[in-house]
SEVEXMAR-301943 format. One line per 8 residues: number of its first residue (from 1); for each residue y, x, z of N, C-alpha, C. Coordinates in pm, whole numbers. Layout:
NUM) Y/X/Z/Y/X/Z/Y/X/Z  ...
//
This chain:
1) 9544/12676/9990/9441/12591/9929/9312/12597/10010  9229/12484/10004/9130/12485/10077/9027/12579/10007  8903/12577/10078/8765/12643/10013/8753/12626/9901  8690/12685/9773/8626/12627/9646/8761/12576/9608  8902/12552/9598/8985/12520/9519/9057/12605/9499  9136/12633/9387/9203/12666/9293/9367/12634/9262  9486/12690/9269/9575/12666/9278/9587/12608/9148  9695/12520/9071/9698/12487/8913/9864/12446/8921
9) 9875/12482/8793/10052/12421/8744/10016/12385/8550  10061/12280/8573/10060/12240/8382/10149/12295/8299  10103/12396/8209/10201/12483/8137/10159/12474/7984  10180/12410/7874/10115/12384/7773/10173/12490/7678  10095/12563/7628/10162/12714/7506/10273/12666/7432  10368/12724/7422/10456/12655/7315/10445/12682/7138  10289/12723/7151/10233/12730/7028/10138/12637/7028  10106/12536/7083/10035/12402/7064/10117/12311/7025
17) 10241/12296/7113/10361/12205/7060/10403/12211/6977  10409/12356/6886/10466/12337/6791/10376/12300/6680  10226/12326/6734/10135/12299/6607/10154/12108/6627  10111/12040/6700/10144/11927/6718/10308/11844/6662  10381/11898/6632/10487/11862/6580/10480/11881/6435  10431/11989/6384/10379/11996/6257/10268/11919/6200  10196/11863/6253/10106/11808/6249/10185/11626/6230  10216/11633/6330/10297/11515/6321/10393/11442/6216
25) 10465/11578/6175/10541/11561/6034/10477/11532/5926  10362/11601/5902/10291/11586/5789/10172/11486/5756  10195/11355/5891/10084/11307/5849/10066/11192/5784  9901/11188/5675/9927/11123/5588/9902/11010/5620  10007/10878/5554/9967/10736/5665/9904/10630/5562  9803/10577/5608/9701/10466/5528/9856/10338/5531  9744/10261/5400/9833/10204/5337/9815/10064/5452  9892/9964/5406/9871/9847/5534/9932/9708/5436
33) 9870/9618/5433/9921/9497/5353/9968/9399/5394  10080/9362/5311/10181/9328/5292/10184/9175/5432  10292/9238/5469/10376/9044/5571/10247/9094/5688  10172/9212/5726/10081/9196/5822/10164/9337/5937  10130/9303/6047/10188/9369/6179/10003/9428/6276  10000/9396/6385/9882/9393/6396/9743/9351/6385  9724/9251/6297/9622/9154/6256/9501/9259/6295  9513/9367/6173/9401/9516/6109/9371/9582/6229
41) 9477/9584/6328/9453/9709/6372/9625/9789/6452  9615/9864/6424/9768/9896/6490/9863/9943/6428  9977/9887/6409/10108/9899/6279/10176/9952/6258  10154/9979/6098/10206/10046/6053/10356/10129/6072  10427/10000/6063/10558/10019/6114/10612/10125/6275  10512/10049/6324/10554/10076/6484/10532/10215/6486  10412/10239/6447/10293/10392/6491/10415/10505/6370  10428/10432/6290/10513/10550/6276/10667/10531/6276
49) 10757/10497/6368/10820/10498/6445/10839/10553/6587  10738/10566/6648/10650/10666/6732/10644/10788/6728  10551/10797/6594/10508/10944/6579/10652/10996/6505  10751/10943/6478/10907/11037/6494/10939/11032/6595  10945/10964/6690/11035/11006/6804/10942/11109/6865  10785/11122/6864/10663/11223/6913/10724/11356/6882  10741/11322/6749/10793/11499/6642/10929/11553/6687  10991/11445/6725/11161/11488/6709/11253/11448/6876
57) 11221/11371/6951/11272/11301/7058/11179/11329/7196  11062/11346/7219/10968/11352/7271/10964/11481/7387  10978/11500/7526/10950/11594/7592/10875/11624/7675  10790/11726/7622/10661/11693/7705/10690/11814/7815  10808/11932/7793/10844/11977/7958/10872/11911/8035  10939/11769/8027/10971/11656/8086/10821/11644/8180  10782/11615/8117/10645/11519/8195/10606/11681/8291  10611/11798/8225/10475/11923/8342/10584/11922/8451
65) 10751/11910/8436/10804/11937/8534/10753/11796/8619  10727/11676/8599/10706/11550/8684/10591/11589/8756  10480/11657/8646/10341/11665/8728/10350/11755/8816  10400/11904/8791/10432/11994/8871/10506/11982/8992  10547/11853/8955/10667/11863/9151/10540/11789/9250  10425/11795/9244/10313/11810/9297/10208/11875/9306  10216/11901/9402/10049/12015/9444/9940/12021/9371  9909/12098/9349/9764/12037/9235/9689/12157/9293
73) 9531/12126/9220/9456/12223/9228/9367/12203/9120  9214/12249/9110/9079/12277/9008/8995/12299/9139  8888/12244/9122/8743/12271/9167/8622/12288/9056  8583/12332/9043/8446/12341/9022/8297/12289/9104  8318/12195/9089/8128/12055/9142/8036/12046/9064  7950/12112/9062/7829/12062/8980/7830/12116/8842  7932/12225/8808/7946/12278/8688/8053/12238/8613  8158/12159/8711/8250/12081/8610/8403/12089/8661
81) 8447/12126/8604/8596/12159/8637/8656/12037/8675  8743/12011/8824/8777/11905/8807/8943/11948/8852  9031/11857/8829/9182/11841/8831/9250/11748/8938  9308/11763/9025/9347/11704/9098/9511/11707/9129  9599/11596/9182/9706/11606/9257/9702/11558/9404  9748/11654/9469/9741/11632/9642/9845/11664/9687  9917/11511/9739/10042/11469/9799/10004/11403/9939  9997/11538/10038/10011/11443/10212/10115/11395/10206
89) 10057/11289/10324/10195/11227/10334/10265/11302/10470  10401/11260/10492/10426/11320/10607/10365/11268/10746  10314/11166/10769/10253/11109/10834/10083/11174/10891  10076/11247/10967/9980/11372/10947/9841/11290/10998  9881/11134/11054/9739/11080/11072/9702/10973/10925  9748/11005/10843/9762/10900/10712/9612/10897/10692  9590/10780/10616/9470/10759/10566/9459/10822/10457  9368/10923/10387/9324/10957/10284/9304/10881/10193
97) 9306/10893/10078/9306/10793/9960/9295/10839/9844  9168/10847/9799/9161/10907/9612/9197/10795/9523  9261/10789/9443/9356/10724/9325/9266/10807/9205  9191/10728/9138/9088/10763/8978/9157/10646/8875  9179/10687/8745/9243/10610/8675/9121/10638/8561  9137/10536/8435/9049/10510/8354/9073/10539/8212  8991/10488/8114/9026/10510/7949/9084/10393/7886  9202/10402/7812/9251/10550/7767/9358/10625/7871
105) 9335/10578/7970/9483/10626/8062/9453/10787/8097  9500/10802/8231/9512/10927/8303/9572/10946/8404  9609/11090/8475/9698/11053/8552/9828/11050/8564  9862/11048/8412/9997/11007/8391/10013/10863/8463  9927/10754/8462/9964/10672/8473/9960/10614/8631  9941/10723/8682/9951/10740/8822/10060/10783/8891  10152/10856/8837/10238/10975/8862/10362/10867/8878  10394/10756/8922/10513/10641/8969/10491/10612/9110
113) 10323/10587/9115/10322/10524/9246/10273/10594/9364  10227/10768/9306/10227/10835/9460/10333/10889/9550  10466/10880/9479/10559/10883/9614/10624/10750/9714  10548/10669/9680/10529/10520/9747/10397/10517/9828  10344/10548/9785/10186/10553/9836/10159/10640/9887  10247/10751/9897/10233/10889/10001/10331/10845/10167  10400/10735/10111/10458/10722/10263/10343/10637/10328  10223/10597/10299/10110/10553/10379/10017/10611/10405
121) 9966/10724/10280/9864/10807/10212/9850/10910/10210  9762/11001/10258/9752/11116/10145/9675/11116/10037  9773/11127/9959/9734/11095/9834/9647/11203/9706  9502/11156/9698/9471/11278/9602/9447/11193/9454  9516/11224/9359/9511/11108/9232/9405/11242/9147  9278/11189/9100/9209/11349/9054/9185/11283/8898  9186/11371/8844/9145/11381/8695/8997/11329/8653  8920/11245/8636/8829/11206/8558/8761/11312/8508
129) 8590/11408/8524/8544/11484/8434/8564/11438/8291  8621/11526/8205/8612/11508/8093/8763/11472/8037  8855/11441/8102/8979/11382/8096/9066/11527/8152  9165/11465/8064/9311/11563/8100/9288/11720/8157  9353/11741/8248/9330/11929/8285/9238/11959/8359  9084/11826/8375/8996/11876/8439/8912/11911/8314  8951/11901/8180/8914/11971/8061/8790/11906/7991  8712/11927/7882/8612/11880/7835/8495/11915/7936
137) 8411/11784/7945/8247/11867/8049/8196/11947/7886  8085/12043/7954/8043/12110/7911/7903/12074/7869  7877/11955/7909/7720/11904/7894/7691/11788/7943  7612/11734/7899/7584/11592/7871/7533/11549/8058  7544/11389/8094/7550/11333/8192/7624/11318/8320  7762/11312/8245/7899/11320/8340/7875/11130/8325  7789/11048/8403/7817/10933/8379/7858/10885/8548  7931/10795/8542/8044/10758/8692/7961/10772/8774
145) 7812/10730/8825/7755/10803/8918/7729/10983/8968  7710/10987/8854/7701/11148/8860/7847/11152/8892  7984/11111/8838/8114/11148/8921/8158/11096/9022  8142/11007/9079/8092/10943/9255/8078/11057/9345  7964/11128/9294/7904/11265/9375/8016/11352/9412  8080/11347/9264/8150/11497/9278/8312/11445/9331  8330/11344/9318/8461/11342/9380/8433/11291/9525  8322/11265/9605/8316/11275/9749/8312/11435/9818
153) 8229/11546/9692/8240/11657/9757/8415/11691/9725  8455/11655/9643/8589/11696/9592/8661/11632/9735  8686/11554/9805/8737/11492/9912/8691/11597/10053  8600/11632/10031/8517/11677/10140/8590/11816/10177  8607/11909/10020/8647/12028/10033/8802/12036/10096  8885/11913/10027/8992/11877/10124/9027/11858/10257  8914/11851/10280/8934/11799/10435/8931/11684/10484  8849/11598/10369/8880/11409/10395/8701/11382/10373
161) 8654/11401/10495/8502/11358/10501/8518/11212/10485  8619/11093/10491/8615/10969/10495/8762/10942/10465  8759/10823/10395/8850/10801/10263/8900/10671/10224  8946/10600/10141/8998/10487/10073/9012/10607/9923  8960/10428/9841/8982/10446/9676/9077/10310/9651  9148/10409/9515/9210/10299/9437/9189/10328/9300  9117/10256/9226/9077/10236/9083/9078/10112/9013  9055/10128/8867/9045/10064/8782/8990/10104/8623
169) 8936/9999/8593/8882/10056/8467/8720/10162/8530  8726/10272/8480/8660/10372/8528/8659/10416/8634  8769/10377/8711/8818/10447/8791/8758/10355/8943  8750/10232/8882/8695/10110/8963/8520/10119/8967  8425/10173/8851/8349/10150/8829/8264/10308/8914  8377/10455/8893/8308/10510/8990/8343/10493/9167  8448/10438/9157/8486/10383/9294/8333/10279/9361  8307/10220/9292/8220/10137/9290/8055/10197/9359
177) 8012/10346/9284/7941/10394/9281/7951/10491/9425  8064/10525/9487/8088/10591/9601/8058/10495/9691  8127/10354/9680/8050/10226/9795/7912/10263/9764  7829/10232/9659/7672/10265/9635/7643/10320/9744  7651/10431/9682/7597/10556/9740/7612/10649/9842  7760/10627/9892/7796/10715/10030/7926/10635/10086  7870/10505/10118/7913/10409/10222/7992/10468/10338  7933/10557/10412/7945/10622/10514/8097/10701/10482
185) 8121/10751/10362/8217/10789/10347/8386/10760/10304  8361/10633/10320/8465/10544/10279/8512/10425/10410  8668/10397/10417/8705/10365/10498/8688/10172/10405  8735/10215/10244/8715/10060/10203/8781/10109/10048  8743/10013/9921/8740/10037/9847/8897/9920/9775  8921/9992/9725/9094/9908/9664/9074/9881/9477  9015/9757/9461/8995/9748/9254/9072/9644/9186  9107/9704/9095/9232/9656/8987/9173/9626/8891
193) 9028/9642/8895/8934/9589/8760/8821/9514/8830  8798/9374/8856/8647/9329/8935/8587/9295/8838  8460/9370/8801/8355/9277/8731/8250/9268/8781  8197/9129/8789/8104/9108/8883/8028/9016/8784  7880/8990/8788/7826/8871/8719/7829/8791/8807  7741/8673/8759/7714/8511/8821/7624/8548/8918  7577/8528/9023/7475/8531/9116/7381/8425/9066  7255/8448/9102/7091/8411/9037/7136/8257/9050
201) 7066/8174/8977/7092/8054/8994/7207/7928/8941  7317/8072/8958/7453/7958/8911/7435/7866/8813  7521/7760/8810/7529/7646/8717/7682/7726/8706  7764/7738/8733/7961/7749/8688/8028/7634/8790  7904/7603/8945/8003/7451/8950/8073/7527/9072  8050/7648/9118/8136/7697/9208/8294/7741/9162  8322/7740/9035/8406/7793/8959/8572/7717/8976  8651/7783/9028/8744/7662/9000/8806/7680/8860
209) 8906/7600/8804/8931/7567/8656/8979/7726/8599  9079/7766/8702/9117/7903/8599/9022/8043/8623  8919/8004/8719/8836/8103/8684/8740/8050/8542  8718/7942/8535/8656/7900/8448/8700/7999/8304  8831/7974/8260/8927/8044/8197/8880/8191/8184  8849/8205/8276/8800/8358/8271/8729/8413/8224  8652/8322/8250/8516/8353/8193/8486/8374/8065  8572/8267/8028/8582/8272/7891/8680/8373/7814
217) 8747/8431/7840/8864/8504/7835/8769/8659/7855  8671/8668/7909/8567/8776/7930/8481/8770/7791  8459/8629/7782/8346/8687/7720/8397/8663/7542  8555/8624/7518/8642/8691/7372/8622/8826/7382  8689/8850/7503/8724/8994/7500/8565/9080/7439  8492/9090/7512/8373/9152/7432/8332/9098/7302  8354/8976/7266/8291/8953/7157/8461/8994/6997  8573/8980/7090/8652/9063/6996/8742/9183/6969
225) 8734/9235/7100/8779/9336/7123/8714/9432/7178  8553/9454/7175/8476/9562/7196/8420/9654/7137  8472/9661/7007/8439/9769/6933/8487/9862/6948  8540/9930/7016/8606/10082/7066/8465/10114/7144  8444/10054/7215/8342/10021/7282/8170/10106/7286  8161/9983/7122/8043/10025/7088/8055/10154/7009  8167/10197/6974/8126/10338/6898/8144/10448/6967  8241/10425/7110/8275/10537/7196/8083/10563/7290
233) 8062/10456/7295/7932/10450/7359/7793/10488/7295  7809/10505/7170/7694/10528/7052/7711/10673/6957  7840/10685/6949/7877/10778/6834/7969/10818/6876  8015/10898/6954/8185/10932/6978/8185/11050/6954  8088/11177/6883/8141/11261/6802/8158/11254/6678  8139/11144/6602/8203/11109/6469/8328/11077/6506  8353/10973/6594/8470/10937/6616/8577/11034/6632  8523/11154/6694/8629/11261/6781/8689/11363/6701
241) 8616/11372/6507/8680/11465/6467/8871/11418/6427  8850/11263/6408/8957/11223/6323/9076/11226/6475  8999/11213/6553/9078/11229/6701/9156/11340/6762  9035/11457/6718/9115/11530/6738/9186/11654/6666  9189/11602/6514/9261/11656/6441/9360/11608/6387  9393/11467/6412/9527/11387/6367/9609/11340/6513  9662/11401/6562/9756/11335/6622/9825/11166/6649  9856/11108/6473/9917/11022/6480/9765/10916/6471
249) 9615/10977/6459/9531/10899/6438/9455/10875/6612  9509/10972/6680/9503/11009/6833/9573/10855/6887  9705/10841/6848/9785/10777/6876/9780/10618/6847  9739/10621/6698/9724/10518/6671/9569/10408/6759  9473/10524/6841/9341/10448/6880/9388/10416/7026  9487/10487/7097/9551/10475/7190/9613/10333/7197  9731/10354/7134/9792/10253/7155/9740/10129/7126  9655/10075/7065/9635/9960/7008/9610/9930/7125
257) 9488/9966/7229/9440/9950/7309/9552/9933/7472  9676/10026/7447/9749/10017/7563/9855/9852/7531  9876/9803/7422/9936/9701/7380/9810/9569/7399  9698/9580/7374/9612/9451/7398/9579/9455/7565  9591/9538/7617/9505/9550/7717/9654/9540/7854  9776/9536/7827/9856/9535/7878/9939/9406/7898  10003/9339/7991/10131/9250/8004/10258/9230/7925  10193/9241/7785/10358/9271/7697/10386/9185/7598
265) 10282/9048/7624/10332/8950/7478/10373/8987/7393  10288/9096/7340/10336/9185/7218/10395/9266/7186  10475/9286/7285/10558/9416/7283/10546/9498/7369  10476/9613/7371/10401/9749/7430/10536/9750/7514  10640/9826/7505/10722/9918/7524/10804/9801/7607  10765/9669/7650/10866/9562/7742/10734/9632/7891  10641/9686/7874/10500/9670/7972/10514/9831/8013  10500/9918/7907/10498/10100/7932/10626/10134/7849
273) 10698/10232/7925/10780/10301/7857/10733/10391/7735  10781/10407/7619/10797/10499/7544/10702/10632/7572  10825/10691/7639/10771/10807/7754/10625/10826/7795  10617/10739/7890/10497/10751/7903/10351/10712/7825  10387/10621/7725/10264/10583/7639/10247/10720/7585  10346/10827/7543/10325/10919/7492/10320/11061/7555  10364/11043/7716/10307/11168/7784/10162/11105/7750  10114/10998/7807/9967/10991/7829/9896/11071/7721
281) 9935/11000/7545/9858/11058/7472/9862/11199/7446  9984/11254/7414/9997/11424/7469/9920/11501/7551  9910/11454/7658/9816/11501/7807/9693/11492/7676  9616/11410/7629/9451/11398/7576/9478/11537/7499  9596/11541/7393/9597/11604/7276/9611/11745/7312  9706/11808/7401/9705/11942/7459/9568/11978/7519  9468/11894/7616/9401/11948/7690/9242/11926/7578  9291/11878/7436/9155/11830/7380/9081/11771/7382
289) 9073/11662/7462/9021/11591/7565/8907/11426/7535  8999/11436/7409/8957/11250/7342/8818/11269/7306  8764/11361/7299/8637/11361/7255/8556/11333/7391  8607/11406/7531/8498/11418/7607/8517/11274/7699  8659/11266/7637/8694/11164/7752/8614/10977/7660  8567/11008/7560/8512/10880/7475/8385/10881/7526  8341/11020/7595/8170/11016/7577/8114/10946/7731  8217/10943/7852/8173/10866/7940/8126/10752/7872
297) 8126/10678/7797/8063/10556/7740/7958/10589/7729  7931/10668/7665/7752/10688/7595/7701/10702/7729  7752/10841/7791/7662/10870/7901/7644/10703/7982  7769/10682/8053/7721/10573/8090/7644/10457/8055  7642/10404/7901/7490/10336/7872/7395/10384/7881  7331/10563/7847/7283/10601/7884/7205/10610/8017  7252/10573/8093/7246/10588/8224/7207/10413/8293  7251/10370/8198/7249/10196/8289/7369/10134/8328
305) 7476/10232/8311/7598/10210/8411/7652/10144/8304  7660/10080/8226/7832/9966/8143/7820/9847/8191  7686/9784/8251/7687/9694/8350/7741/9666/8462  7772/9546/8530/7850/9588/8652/7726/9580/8752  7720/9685/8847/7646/9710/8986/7559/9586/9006  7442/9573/9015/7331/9511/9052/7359/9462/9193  7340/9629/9276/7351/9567/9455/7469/9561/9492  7455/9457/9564/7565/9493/9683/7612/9569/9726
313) 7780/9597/9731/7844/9670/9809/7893/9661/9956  7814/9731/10070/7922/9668/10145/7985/9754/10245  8107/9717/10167/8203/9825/10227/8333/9720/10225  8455/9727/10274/8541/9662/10285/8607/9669/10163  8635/9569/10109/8666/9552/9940/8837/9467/9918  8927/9550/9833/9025/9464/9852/9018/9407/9664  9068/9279/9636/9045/9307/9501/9195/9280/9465  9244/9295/9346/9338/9240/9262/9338/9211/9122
321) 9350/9067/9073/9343/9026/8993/9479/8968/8886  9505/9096/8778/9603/9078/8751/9594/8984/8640  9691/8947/8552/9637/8788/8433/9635/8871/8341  9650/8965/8262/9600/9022/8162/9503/9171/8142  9472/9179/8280/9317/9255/8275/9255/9216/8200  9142/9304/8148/9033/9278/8027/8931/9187/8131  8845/9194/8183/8789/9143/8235/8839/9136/8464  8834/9031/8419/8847/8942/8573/8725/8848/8597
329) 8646/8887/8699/8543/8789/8781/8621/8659/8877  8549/8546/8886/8594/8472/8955/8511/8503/9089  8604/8448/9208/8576/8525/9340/8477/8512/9442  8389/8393/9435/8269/8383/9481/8129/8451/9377  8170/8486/9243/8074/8620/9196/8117/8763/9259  8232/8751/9316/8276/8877/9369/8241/8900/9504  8251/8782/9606/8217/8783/9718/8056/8820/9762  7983/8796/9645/7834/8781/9622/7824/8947/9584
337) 7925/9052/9551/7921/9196/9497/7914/9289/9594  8064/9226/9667/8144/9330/9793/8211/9216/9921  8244/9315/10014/8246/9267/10121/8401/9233/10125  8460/9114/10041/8576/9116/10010/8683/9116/10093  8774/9170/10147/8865/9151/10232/8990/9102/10197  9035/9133/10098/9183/9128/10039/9118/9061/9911  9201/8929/9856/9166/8848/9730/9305/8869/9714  9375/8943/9606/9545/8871/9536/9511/8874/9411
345) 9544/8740/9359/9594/8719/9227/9720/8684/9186  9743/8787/9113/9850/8879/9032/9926/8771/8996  10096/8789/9048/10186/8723/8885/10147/8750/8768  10197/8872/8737/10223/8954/8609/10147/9080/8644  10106/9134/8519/10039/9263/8529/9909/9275/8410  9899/9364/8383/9775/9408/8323/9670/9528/8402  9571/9555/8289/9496/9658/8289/9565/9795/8300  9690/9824/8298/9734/9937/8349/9854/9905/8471
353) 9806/9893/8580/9899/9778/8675/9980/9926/8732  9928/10044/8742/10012/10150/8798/10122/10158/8727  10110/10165/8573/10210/10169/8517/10307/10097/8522  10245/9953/8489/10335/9802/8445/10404/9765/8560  10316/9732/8686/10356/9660/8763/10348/9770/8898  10425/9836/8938/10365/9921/9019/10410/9869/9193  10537/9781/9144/10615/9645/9252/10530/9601/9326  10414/9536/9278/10288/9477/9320/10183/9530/9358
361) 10170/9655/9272/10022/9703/9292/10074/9751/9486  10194/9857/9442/10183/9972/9616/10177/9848/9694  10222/9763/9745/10295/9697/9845/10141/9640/9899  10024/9567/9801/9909/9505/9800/9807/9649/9850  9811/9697/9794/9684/9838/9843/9739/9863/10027  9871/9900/10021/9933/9945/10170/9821/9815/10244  9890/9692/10200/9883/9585/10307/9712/9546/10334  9609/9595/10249/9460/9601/10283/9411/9709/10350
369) 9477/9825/10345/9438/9879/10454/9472/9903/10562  9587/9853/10557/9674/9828/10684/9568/9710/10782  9505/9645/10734/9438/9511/10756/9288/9569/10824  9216/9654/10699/9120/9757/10765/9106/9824/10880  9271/9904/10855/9210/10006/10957/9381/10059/10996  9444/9948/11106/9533/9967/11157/9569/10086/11188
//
């Protein structure tokens, strides 16, 4: 292991699992009215159909042996434990490449496409402060700039003074903040989430018709599906007791969100396996996590950051625009952001494209930096 890191293997007590299975059995389920599926919220039916196969079918040695057949480590930056997987590739001049994933995901939802992405990459996919086995922060202002910082020194201690990102969600937004701020250290930036505003002036006549679409399709989405939003960003220790003392209430704030926010015309489990919708939520529930991992919101309004980036980036920018991302910019507000190099818009895919579509995502990231930096 390098300097300042820490060897790690995921070993969860088998006295958590079993409290979590008990937990699971016994829980009590709100009532839901009649001839309704998801209208409320997330259903009845389904969620607990779930939380039996969670209690009874469910293996979560399955998943530490998946994470474990990779290298991992822990650092400590700035006071904050962070979690990482580091897969060289065999290719000993490979381009470096940090892989950050977002909320509610993790790096479960990473764990398909780094042995694809290691035959180009070395691949470090790191844990989010506050998320999964880089554990709860310990104190307030873990907002994506402040983690920008720490995952360039986190690169650094590796041995990768200069780099490629691939993000989304959060993962896009501190990606975002490393172009900001330490340009110099990046070979070019790879996003699965673009949000960009209008540049000063616009009328919409630069727009062609299905960005138009978008726009509008942006601005439902906040006006009906942002209330996770406003309370993860305002209040998320009220939110975090019911979080993290119910399991199936863990599950139920999860999923709603992995089913709207995903490629599945309604059906979750045609978009994410089973499996993994429920390693993911497992990973929050073992490491405790839903609380710290809700509060990047606050911090980040706090901070200024739920906006998208003011200045300019310019760094070599690849984007991808999948059709059921939450928010998609049309590409002359994007061109006006970053120094765009790579424009694909997506067949199929959502907001969790590692997972869903992972066909598309490796093949598109390879081929932009292949384009970069032969």
């Amino acid at each position: 292991m390098s300097a300042g890191i820490d060897p790690f293997t995921a070993s969860v007590a088998d006295d958590v699992l079993a409290d979590l299975a008990e937990r699971l059995r016994h829980t009590r389920w709100p009532d839901q009215i009649a001839r309704t599926a998801w209208e409320y919220g997330t259903d009845l039916d389904y969620l607990q159909d779930l939380v039996g196969y969670w209690a009874d079918g469910f293996d979560w040695r399955a998943v530490e042996t998946r994470i474990n057949g990779w290298p991992q480590g822990r650092a400590t930056i700035d006071g904050q434990t962070i979690h990482f997987i580091h897969a060289r590739s065999d290719a000993t001049d490979a381009l470096p490449l940090l892989v950050l994933h977002g909320w509610p995901g993790s790096i479960i939802e990473m764990l398909g496409v780094i042995e694809p992405l290691r035959e180009s990459f070395h691949v470090v996919c790191a844990s989010l402060p506050g998320f999964g086995f880089s554990g709860p922060t310990s104190a307030g202002g873990w907002h994506p700039r402040r983690i920008a910082a720490a995952m360039v020194e986190l690169m650094e201690r590796l041995g990768y003074p200069r780099f490629g990102t691939l993000g989304g969600d959060w993962g896009a937004t501190v990606s975002n903040y490393i172009g900001l701020d330490f340009p110099e250290h990046l070979y070019g930036l790879y996003l699965t989430m673009v949000a960009a505003g209008p540049p000063e002036g616009s009328d919409g006549s630069e727009l062609r018709e299905n960005e138009k679409e978008w726009v509008a399709a942006n601005a439902a989405f906040f006006a009906e599906e942002s209330g996770y939003l406003q309370i993860q960003a305002t209040r998320p220790q009220t939110l975090a007791y019911g979080l993290t003392d119910s399991p199936a209430g863990l599950a139920a704030w999860i999923v709603e969100k992995l089913r709207a926010w995903s490629d599945c015309g309604g059906d979750l489990e045609s978009a994410i396996s089973r499996d993994d919708i429920l390693a993911n939520i497992t990973l929050y529930w073992v490491t405790g996590t839903a609380n710290s991992a809700a509060r990047i919101y606050l911090e980040a309004m706090r901070a200024g950051q739920l906006a998208p980036i003011a200045s300019r980036i310019d760094v070599p920018t690849g984007c991808a625009i999948f059709p059921k991302e939450t928010v998609r910019s049309p590409r002359a507000w994007a061109e006006q952001a970053w120094d765009v190099r790579r424009w694909t818009e997506m067949p199929r895919g959502g907001h969790f494209a590692a997972l869903e579509v992972p066909d598309l995502l490796v093949p598109d990231v390879r081929a932009f930096y292949r384009d970069i930096h032969p």
